[in-house]
N, C-alpha and C positions, 0 to 999 in steps of 0.2 A: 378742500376738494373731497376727502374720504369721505365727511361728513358726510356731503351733497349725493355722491354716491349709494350711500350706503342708505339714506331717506331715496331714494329714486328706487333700488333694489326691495326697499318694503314696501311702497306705496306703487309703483305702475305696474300694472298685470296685463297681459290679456287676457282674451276676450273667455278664454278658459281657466282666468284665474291665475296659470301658468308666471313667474316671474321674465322679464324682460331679459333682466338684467341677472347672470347668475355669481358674477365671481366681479368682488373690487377691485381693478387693477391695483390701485395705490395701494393694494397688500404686498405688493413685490418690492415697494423702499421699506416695508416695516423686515422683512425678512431678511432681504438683502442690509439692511441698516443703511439707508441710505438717504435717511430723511436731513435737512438741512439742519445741523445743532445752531442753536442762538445762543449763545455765550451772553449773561448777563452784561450790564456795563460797568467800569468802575473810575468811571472818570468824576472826580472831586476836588475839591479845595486841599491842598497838600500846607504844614504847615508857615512851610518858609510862602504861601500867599497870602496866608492871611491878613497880615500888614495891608497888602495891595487891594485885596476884597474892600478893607473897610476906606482905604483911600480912594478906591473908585467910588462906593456908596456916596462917601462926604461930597468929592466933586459933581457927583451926579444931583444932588440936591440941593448943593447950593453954588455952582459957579453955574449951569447952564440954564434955561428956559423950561418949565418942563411942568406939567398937567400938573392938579390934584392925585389922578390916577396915579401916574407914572410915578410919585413918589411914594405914595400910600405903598405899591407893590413893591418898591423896592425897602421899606419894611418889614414889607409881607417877609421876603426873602431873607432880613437876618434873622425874623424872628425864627424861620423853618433852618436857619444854621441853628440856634440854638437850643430849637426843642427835639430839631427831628421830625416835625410833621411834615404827613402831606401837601399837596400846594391847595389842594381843597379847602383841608381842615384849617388851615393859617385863614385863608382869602377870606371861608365864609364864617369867622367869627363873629359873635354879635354881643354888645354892653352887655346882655344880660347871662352871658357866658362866663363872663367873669370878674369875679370878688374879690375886691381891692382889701377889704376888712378881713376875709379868711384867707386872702393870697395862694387861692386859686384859682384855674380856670377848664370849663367842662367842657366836652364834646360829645354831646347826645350819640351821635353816631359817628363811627368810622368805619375804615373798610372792610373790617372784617366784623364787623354789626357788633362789635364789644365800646360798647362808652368808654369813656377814658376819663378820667381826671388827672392833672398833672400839677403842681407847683408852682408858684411866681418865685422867680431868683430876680434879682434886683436888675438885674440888665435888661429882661424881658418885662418885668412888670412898667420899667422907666419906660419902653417902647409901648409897649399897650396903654398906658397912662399917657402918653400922647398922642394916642388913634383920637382915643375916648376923648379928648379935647378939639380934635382937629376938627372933629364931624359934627352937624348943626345937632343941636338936641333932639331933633325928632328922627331921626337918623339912629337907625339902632346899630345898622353894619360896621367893623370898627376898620372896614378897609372894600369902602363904597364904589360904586360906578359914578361915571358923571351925574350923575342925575339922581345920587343919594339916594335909590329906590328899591335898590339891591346890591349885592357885593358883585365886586369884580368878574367878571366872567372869562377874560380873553388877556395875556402876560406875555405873550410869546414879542410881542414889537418892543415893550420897555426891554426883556431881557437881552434880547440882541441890541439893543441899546448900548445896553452897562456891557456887553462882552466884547462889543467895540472901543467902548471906554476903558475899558483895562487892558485895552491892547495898547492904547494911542503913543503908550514911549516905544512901540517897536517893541514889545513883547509878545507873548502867545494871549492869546485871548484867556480869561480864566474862564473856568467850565461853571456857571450860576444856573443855571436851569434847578428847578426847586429839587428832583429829584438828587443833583448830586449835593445839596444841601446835606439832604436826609443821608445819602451814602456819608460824607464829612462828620455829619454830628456822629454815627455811629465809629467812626474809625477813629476819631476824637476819643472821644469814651472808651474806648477800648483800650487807647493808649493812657489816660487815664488809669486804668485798674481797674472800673466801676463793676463789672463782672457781667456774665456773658447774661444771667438773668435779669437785673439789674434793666440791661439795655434793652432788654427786648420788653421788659415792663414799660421803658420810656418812650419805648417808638412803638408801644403798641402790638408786639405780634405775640400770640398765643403763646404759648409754653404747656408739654404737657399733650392734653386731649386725644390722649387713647394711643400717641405715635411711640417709637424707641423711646424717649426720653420722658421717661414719669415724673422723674426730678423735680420738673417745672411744674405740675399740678400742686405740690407741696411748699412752693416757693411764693410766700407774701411777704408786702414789704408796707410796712407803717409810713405812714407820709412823713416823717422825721429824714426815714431814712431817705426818700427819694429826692426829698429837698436838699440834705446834706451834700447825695452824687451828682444833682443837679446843679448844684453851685459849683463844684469840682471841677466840673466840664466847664460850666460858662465862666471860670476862674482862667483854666488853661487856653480856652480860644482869646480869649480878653491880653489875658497877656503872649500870648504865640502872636497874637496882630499887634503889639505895644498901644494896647487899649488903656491902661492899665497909669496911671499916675504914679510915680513912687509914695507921696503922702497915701493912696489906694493899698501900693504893696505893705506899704509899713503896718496900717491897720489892718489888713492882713495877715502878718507875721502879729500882732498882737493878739488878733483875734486867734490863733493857731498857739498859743502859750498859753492863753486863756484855757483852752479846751485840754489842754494837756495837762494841764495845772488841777483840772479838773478830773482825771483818771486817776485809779487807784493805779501800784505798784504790776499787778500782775496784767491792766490793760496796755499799760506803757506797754510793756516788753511784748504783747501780744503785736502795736501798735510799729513797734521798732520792728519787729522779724518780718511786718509786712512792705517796712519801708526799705529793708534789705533785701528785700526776693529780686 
């Protein structure tokens, strides 16, 4: 409404030029403070649901009836638990985005006009390794409309769906709408260690660029490293939800002596005082 205002106060004159309009009302909430605050949201996936998330997914795709779509999106939606992206950037994936040989996958554009490139960890690469199978060969979208012609455009009727299905023992509905994915992956990781740069590299938001915090213009990271925190996370969601095999966990703990086995004496101890904080 200020807006609209304050376009009417520059543009309608009379006939002398004269403005109509001289003074915004809607300046008396900016003075008085009295404009309606919008508190972000922070409704997500909390650890003790994860279990239930991925038992609603499984029921949802294979005990009931249910479109190509409707399972493609429900997909969509662990892949956006596990990377953090938007429901955009998941939906409109395409084959040629991503490289099963360099296990990665790209995003010409996101929302804040920076490309992205990000990692394949084995939980998500397995998931996009069965898009890329599901959809006819000439089908480039790895998470189509009916009509294979384009990607998904509309998610909102599968998710209420699956948030009725996780209700069905007489529980609360879990909160799946894509965006509290991305709020999940980030709180995830957090709780992880992976560090406050770190995350903001994997979900994309700038760091840096002229604001308080210079820090982050100086902070890059080798695709080593991002794959290493990127498994960290899809490690800890995998096993928070008993994803997770014990033969899995075991090679796990093999693989985690391996690597240790592999530091010199002075990484250990760097490696121990971080495992004690």
């Amino acid at each position: 409404m200020r807006a609209i205002i304050n376009y009417a106060m520059d543009n309608w004159r009379g006939a002398d030029r004269r403005q109509l309009i001289t003074e915004n009302p809607m300046r008396a909430l900016s003075v008085n403070r009295l404009w309606n605050k919008e508190y972000p949201k922070s409704t997500r996936i909390h650890e003790s649901q994860l279990e239930r998330f991925f038992d609603t997914l499984e029921e949802f795709r294979t005990r009931s009836v249910r479109s190509q779509t409707e399972i493609a999106i429900s997909y969509a939606l662990e892949v956006a638990l596990f990377t953090g992206l938007r429901a955009t950037e998941v939906i409109s994936l395409t084959k040629r985005q991503v490289d099963f040989k360099e296990g990665v996958f790209y995003l010409p554009k996101t929302k804040n006009g920076d490309p992205l490139v990000l990692p394949l960890t084995p939980h998500v690469e397995s998931i996009l390794f069965a898009r890329y199978q599901s959809v006819p060969e000439n089908c480039d979208f790895l998470f189509p409309s009916a009509n294979y012609r384009q990607h998904i455009r509309e998610s909102r009727k599968t998710i209420i769906n699956l948030k009725r299905l996780s209700a069905s023992d007489g529980q609360e509905a879990l909160s799946l709408n894509f965006h509290d994915m991305r709020r999940t992956f980030a709180s995830l990781a957090e709780t992880c260690n992976v560090g406050k740069y770190m995350i903001k590299r994997l979900m994309n938001h700038r760091s840096g660029g002229g604001g308080c915090d210079v820090t982050g213009d100086y902070m890059h990271f080798s695709h080593k490293d991002i794959l290493k925190k990127s498994i960290e996370i899809e490690r800890y969601i995998l096993k928070q939800g008993r994803q997770l095999s014990d033969n899995e966990s075991d090679n796990l703990n093999d693989e985690l002596r391996r690597v240790l086995d592999e530091l010199d004496d002075e990484a250990k101890r760097s490696w121990l005082a971080l495992m004690n904080k």
